[in-house]
C-alpha positions as CSV (number, residue, x, y, z in Angstrom):
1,X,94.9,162.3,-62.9
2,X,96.8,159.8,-60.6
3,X,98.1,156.7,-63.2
4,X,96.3,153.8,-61.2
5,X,92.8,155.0,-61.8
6,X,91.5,152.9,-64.2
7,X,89.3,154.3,-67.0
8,X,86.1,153.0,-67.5
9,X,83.9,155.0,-69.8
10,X,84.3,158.0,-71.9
11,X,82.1,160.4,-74.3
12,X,81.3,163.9,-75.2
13,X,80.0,164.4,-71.7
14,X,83.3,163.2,-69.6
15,X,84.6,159.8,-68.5
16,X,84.3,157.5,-65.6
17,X,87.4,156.5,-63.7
18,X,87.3,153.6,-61.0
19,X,89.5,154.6,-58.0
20,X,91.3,152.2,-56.4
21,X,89.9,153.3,-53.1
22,X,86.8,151.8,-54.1
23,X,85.3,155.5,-55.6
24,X,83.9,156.4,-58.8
25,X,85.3,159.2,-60.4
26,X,83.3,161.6,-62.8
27,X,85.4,164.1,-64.5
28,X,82.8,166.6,-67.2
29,X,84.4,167.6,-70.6
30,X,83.6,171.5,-71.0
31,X,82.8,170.3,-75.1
32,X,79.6,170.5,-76.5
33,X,76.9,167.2,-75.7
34,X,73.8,166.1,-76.0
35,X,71.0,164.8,-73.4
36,X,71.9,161.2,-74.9
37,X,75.9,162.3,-73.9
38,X,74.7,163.1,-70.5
39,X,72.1,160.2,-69.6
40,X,75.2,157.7,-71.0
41,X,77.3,158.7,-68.8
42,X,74.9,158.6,-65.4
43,X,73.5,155.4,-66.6
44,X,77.4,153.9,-66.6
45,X,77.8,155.9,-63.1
46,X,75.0,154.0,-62.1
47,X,75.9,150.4,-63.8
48,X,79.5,151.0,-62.2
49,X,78.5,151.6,-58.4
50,X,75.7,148.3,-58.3
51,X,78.3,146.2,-60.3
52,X,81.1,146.8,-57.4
53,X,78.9,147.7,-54.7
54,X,80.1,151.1,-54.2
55,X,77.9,154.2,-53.1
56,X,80.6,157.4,-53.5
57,X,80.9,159.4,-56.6
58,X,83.7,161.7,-56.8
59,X,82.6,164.4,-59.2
60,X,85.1,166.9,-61.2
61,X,82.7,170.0,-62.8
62,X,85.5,172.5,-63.3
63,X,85.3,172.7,-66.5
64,X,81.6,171.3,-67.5
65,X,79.4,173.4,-69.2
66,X,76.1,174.3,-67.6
67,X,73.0,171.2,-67.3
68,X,70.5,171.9,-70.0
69,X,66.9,172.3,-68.5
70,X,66.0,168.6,-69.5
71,X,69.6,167.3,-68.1
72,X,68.3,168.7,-64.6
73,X,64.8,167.4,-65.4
74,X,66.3,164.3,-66.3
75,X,68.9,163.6,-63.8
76,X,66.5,164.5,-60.6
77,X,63.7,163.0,-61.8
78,X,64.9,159.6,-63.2
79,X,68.4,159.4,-62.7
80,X,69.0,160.3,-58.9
81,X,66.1,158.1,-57.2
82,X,67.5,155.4,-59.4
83,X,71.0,155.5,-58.6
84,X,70.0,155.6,-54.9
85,X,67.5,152.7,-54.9
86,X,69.1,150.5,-57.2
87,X,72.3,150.8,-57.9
88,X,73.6,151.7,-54.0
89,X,74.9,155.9,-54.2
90,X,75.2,157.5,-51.1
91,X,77.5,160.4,-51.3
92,X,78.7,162.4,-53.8
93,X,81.7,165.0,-53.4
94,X,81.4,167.7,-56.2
95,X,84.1,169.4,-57.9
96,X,82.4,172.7,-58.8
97,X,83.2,175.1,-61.4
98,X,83.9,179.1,-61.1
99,X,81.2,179.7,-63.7
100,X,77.9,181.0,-62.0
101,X,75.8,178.9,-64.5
102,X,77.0,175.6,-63.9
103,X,76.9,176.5,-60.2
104,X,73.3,176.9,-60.2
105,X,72.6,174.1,-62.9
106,X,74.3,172.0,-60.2
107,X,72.2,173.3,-57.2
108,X,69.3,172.5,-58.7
109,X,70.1,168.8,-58.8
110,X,71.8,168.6,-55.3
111,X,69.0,170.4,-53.9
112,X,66.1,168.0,-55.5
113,X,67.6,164.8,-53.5
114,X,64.0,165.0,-51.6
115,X,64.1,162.6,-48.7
116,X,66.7,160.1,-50.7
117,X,69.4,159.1,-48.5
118,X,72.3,161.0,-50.5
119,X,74.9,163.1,-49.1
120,X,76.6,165.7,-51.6
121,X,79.0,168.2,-50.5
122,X,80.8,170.6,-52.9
123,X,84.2,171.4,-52.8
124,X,86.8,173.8,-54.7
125,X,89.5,171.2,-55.1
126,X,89.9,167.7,-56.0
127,X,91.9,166.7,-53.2
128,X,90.2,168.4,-50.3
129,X,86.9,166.3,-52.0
130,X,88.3,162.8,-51.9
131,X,90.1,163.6,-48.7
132,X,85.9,164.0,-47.5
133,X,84.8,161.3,-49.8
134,X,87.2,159.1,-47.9
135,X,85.9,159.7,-44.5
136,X,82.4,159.1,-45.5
137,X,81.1,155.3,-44.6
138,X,80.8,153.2,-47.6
């Protein structure tokens, strides 16, 4: 992790890192959590883009465990049309794991963005995905 991000939140679930190229870094713990884990950290996601105006999430699943049923339910239900129409996120460059379970877990939430203007592209390594995440308009 490059020294000048800047930690911003931090639980069972993973912390939050603010970039200084004006992204939002996500980086999931592969310990156990709860739902409350997981919805406290997307809420702070979400409290973090409106509160600097910033609409790219750079997220680091490599070692996350798989989303629980009611973490998907929760998170493209609730969470995604919220972060989109409030708090400003556009595009999302995803980190993804080798295991097949958090793969799908995680498809199941990209593919439920409906007609929400969000971009999400996954990617195998952290550099290629901020090299993307750069080139995407803020």
């Amino acid at each position: 992790m490059p020294a000048e991000l800047t930690l911003l939140f931090s639980n069972a679930a993973g912390q939050l890192f603010a970039d200084p190229a004006n992204v939002l870094r996500a980086r999931w713990t592969n310990q156990p959590r709860t739902l409350a884990d997981t919805q406290a950290l997307f809420t702070n996601m979400a409290q973090v883009l409106q509160q600097r105006n910033w609409s790219r999430i750079l997220v680091n699943q490599v070692v996350m465990r798989p989303f629980s049923p009611a973490e998907q339910q929760w998170i493209a239900q609730h969470w995604l049309p919220h972060a989109v129409q409030q708090s400003g996120y556009r595009t999302g460059a995803v980190v993804v794991s080798t295991d097949t379970y958090t793969r799908l877990a995680t498809a199941y939430i990209t593919t439920s963005v409906g007609g929400l203007p969000l971009r999400y592209r996954s990617f195998d390594a952290e550099a290629a995905a901020l090299n993307w995440l750069l080139q995407q308009p803020t």
